[in-house]
Each structure stands twice: as C-alpha cells, then as structure tokens.
One Martini backbone bead per residue (centre of mass of N, CA, C, O) as a GRO file, in nm:
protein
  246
    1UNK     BB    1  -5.360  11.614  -6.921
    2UNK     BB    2  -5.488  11.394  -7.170
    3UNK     BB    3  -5.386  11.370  -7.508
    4UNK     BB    4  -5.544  11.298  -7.767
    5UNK     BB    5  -5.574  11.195  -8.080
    6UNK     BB    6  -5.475  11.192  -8.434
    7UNK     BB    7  -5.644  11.053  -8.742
    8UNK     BB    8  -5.553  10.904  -9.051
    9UNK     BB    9  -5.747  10.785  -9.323
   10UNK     BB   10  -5.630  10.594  -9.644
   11UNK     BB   11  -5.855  10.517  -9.833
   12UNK     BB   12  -6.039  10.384 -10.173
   13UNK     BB   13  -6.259  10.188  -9.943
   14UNK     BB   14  -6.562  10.259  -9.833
   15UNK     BB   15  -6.555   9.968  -9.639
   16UNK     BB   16  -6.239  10.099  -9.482
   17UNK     BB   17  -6.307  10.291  -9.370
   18UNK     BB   18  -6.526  10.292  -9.192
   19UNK     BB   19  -6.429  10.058  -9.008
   20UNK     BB   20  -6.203  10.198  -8.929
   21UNK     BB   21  -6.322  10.444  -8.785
   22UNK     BB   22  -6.466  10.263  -8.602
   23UNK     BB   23  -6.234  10.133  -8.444
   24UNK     BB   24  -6.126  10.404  -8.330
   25UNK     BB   25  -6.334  10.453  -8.186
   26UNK     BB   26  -6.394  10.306  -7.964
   27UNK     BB   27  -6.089  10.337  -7.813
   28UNK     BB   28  -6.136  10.626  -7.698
   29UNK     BB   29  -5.837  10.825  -7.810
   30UNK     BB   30  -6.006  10.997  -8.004
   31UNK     BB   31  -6.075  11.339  -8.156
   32UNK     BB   32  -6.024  11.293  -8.402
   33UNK     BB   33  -6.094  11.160  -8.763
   34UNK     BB   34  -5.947  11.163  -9.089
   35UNK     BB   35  -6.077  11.090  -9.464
   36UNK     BB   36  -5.937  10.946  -9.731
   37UNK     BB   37  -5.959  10.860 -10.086
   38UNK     BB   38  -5.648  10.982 -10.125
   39UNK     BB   39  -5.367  11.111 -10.187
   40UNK     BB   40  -5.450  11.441 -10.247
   41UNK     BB   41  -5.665  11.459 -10.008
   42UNK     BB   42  -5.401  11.355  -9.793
   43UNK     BB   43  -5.275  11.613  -9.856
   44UNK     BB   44  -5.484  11.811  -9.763
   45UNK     BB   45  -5.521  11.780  -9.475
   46UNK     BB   46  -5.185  11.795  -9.428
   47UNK     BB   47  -5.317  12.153  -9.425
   48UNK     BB   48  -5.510  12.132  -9.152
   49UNK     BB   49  -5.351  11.904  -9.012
   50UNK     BB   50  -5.158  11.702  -8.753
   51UNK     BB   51  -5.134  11.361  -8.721
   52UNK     BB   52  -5.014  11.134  -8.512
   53UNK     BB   53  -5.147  10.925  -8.711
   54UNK     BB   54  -5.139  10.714  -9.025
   55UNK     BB   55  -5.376  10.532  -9.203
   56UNK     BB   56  -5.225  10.327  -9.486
   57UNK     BB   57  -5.284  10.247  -9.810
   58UNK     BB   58  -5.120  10.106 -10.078
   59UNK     BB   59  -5.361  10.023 -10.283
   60UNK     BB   60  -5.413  10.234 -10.532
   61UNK     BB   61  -5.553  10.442 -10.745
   62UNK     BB   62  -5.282  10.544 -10.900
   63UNK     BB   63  -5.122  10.696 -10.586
   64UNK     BB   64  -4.967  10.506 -10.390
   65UNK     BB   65  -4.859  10.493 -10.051
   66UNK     BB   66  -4.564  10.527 -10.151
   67UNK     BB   67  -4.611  10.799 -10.255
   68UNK     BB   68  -4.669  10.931 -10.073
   69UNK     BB   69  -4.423  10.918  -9.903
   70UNK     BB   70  -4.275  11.084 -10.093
   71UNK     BB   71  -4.458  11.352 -10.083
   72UNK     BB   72  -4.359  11.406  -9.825
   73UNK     BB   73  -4.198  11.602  -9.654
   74UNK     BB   74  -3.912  11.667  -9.519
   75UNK     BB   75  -3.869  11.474  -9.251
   76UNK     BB   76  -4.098  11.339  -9.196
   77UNK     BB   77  -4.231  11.096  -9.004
   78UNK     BB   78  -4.288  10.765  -9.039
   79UNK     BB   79  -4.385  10.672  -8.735
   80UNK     BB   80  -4.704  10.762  -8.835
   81UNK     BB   81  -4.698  10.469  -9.038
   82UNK     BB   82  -4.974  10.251  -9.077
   83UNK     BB   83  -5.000   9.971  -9.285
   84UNK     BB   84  -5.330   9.884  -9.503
   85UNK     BB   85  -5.347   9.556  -9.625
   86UNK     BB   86  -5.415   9.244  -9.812
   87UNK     BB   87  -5.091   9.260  -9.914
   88UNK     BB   88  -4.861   9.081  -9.739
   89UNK     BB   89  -4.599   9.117  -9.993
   90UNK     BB   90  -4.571   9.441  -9.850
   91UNK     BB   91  -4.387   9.385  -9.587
   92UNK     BB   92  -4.074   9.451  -9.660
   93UNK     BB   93  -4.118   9.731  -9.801
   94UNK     BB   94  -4.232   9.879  -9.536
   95UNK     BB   95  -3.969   9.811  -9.336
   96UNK     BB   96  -3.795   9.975  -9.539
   97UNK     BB   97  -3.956  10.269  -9.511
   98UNK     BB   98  -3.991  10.274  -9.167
   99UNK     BB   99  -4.280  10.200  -9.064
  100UNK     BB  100  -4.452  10.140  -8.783
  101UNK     BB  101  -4.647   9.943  -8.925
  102UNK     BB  102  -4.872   9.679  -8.976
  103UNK     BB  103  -5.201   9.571  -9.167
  104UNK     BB  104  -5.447   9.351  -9.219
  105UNK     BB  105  -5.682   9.282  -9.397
  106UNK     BB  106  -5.942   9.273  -9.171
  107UNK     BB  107  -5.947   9.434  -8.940
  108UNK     BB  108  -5.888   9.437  -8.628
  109UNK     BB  109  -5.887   9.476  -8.311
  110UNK     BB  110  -5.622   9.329  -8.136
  111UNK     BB  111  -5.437   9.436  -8.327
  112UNK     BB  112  -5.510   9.748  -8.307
  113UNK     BB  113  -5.438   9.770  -8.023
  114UNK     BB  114  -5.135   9.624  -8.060
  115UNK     BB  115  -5.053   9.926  -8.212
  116UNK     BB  116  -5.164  10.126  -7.995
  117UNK     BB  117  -5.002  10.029  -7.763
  118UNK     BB  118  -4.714  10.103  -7.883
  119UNK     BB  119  -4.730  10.390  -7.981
  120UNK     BB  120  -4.786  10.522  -7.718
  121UNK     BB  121  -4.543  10.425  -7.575
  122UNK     BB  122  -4.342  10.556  -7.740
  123UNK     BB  123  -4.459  10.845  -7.710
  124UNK     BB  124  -4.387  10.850  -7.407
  125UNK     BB  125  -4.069  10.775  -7.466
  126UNK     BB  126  -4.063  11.111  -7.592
  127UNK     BB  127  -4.221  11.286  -7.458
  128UNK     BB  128  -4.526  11.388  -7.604
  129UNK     BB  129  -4.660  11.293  -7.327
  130UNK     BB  130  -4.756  11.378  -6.989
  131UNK     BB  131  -4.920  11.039  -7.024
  132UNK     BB  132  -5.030  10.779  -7.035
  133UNK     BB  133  -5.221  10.591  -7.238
  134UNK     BB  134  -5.524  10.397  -7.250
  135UNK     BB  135  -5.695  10.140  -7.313
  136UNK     BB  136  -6.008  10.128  -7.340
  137UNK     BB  137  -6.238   9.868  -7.221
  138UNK     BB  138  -6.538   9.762  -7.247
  139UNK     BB  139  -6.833   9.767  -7.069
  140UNK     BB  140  -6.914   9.494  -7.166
  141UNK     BB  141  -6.704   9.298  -7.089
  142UNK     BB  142  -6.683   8.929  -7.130
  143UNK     BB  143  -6.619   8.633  -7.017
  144UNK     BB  144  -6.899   8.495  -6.998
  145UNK     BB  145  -7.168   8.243  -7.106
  146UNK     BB  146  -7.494   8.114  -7.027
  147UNK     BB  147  -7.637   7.814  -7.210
  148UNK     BB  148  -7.869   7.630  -7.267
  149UNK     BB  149  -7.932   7.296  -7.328
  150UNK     BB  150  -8.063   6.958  -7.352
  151UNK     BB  151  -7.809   6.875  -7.084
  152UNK     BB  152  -7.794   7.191  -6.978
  153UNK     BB  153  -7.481   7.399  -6.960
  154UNK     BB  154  -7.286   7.628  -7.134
  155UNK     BB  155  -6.969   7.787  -7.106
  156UNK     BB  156  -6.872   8.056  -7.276
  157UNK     BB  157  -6.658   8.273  -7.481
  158UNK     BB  158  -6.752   8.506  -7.683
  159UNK     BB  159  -6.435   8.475  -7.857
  160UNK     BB  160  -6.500   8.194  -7.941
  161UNK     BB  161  -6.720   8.264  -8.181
  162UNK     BB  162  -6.812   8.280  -8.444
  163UNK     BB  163  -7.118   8.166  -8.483
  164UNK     BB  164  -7.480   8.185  -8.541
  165UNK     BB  165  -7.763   7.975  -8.560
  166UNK     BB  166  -8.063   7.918  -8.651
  167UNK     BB  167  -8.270   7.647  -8.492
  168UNK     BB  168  -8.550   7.757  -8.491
  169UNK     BB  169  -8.578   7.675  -8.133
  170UNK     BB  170  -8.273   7.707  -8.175
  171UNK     BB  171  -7.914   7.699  -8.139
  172UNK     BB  172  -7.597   7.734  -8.321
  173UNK     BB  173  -7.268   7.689  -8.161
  174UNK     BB  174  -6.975   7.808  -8.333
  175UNK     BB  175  -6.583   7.760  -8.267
  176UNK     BB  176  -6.548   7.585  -8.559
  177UNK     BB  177  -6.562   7.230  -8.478
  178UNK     BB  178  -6.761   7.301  -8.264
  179UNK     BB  179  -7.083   7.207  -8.202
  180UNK     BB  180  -7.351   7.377  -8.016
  181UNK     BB  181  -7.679   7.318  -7.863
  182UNK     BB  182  -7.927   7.514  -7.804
  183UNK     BB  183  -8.249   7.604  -7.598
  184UNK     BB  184  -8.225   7.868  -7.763
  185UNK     BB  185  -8.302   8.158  -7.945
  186UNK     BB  186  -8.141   8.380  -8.115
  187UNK     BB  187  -8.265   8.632  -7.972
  188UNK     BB  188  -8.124   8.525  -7.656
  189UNK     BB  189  -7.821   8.476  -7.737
  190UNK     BB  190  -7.827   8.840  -7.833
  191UNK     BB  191  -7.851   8.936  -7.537
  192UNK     BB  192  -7.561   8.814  -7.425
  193UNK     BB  193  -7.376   8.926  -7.595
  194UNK     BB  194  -7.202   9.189  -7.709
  195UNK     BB  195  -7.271   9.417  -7.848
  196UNK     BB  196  -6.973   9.447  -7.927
  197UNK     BB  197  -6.872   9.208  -8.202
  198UNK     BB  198  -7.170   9.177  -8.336
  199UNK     BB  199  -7.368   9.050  -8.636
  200UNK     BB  200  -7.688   9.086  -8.743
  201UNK     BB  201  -7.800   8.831  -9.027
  202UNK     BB  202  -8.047   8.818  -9.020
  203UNK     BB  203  -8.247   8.544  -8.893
  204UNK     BB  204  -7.998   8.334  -8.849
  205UNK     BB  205  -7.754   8.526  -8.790
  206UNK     BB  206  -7.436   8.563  -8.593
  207UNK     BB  207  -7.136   8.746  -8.599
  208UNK     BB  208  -6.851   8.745  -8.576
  209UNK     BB  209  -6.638   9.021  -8.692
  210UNK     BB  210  -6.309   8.934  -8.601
  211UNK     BB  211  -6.337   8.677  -8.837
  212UNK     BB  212  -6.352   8.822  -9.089
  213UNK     BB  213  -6.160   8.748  -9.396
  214UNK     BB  214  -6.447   8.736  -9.631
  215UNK     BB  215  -6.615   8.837  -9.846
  216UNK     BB  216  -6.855   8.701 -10.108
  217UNK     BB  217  -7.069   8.853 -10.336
  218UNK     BB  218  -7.085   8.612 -10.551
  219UNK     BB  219  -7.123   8.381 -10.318
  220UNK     BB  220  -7.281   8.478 -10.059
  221UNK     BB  221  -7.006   8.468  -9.843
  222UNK     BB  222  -6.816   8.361  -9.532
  223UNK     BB  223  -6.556   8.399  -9.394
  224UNK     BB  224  -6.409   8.246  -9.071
  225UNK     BB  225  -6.116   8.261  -8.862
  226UNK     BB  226  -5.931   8.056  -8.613
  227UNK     BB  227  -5.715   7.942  -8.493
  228UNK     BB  228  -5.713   7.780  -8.802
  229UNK     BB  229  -6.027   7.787  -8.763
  230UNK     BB  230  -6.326   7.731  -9.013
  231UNK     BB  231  -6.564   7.896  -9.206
  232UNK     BB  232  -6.873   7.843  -9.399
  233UNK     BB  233  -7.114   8.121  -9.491
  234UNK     BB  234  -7.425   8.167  -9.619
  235UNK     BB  235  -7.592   8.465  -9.749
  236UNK     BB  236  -7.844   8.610  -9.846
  237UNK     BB  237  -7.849   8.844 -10.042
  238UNK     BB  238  -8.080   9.066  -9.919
  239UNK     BB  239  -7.814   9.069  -9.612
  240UNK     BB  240  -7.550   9.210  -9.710
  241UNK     BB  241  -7.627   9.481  -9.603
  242UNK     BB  242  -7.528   9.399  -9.307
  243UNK     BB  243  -7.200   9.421  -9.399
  244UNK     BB  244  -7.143   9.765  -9.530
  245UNK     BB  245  -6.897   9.768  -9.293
  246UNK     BB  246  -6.668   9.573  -9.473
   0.00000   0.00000   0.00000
C-alpha cells in the first residue's frame, strides 16, 4: 500500500500559507498538511508530528528560516527542507545549508509538480517507501479548447493562455503579445477553460493563477509572465478580494 506524505509549511504570510497549502492538496499526495506562521509554532508542531518534507519561508519576521534550521535536533535531515522565498539572493545560501529544493515565490504548479517529482524519486531510491508514488494529474486535464472568432474557429491550449478579458459579448484572449478576439462572452469561454488552474476577477477577467508574478494592491494591478512574455492588468479595487488566496 503507498503512503502519502505528510508536511509542514512554515510561512508568516497567510496568503502564502494558504496558496501554498492549497497547491499541496489538489496533488493529491498528501493525507496530513499543517501551517505554522513562525519559527516557534513550527516547532511545536514538530513536537507532534514528524513531516516528510517541509516547506520554510527564509524571510519572517523574528526567527527566519535559516534560524528555523539551526534550531532542528542534531542530526535531523535537512534534505527534508525545501526553501520558499520571493527573494532569489538566498539561493547560494540555501544551497551551502544543503536543503533539498528552492522554490521562489508565487510557487507555481509546474515548479512544484517537479520539486515533488524529484523529492518522491529520492524517497523511493532510499527505499523509505515501498513503492514509487506519482503524482496524480487533474481529471480535468485539457489538451486544447476551441472557441469560436468572428472569421473562424480558434484551438488554443489553455496553459497557453495569460488571461481572458470581456469586450461586450466578445471575449478578448491574451497569451502574451498576441490578443484573440473571439465571439463569445466571457462566462462562456469560462465554461471551457479547467476548473483549476484559472480564476475569475468580477466580470470582466479570467485569469491563469500559474503566471501571476506580482500582484500591486496599491496599484490595483496585476503583473503576469509566460516564457519571457508579460501583461499588466488593472483590477478594479472591489474586486482585489477575488485575489484573497495570493
């Protein structure tokens, strides 16, 4: 029988704990998942529990990350230690503490599908289980979706997607620098695109969650980028609270 995971997230910004947590459940690999918002809830936790991986913000107010780790019993594995942090200058740091991953914030799907890949490979080849588990891709999984212009027929691949915005009864679809108008209204091409993976900000925008780099709540905006390509888009402040798990 394989058994799941069990791990900590170490984080004191509660829309950092919650995205990450959230982003743990939907792989399905985990039956336990418990949130500290400091060094020292984190280690009280693991006073009750021992996880398999733990995911530690560096920067915290107080005690950071690296305090975190000087803290551990001796001996502990720090290869149980995967680094998550907005601030890619502690990577050479991380690397000399010999924790086992680096994820910069806002942590993606892909990054962490193939943090988790990689963790699971190692588990297995340590033989600490008995037998190779996978992660489990979303039954909602979309190859392409097709939607309708006003001189055709569109197939695009939704991951390819930044964002979708409503003209009127048009939709326009944003994947970069090239925009798509298409001749359908936003609450139909949100029918098409994968439950998970995208989020609607009032009426006017879809947003892919995976490209969301920056999120400016005093500018009402929103940065995304793809393969070197990149969008801003204003929110209407009203509608910030749909954001409320970045």
């Amino acid at each position: 029988m394989e058994r799941k995971l069990r791990a900590l997230v170490v984080d004191d910004e509660d829309n950092a704990r919650i995205l990450l947590n959230k982003l743990l459940e939907e792989t399905l690999l985990f039956d336990e998942i418990r949130l500290a918002q400091s060094v020292d809830s984190a280690n009280l936790e693991l006073t009750r529990f021992e996880p398999d991986i733990i995911f530690l913000d560096i920067k915290m107010p107080g005690k950071d990350g690296f305090a975190f780790i000087q803290d551990l019993p001796q001996g502990y594995r720090l290869k149980k230690i995967v680094f998550v942090t907005a601030y890619d200058q502690y990577a050479i740091k991380a690397i000399k503490n010999q924790a086992f991953d680096y994820l910069l914030k806002p942590v993606n799907r892909k990054e962490l599908k193939q943090c988790l890949t990689r963790f699971i490979e190692r588990k297995d080849e340590e033989t600490e289980f008995i037998r190779p588990v996978k992660i489990v891709e979303s039954p909602e999984r979309i190859t392409r979706i097709r939607v309708n212009t006003r001189t055709g027929t569109l197939f695009i691949n939704p991951a390819d997607i930044l964002f979708c915005k409503a003209e009127g009864n048009y939709t326009s679809v944003c994947t970069g620098k090239k925009h798509y108008l298409c001749s359908m209204n936003l609450g139909k091409v949100a029918e098409l695109l994968p439950k998970n993976g995208f989020i609607r900000v009032g009426r006017s925008y879809i947003i892919n969650f995976e490209y969301i780099t920056m999120l400016d709540r005093k500018e009402c905006s929103i940065l995304l980028m793809r393969n070197g390509e990149s969008a801003t888009i204003k929110i209407p402040r009203q509608h910030l609270k749909d954001l409320d798990i970045i």
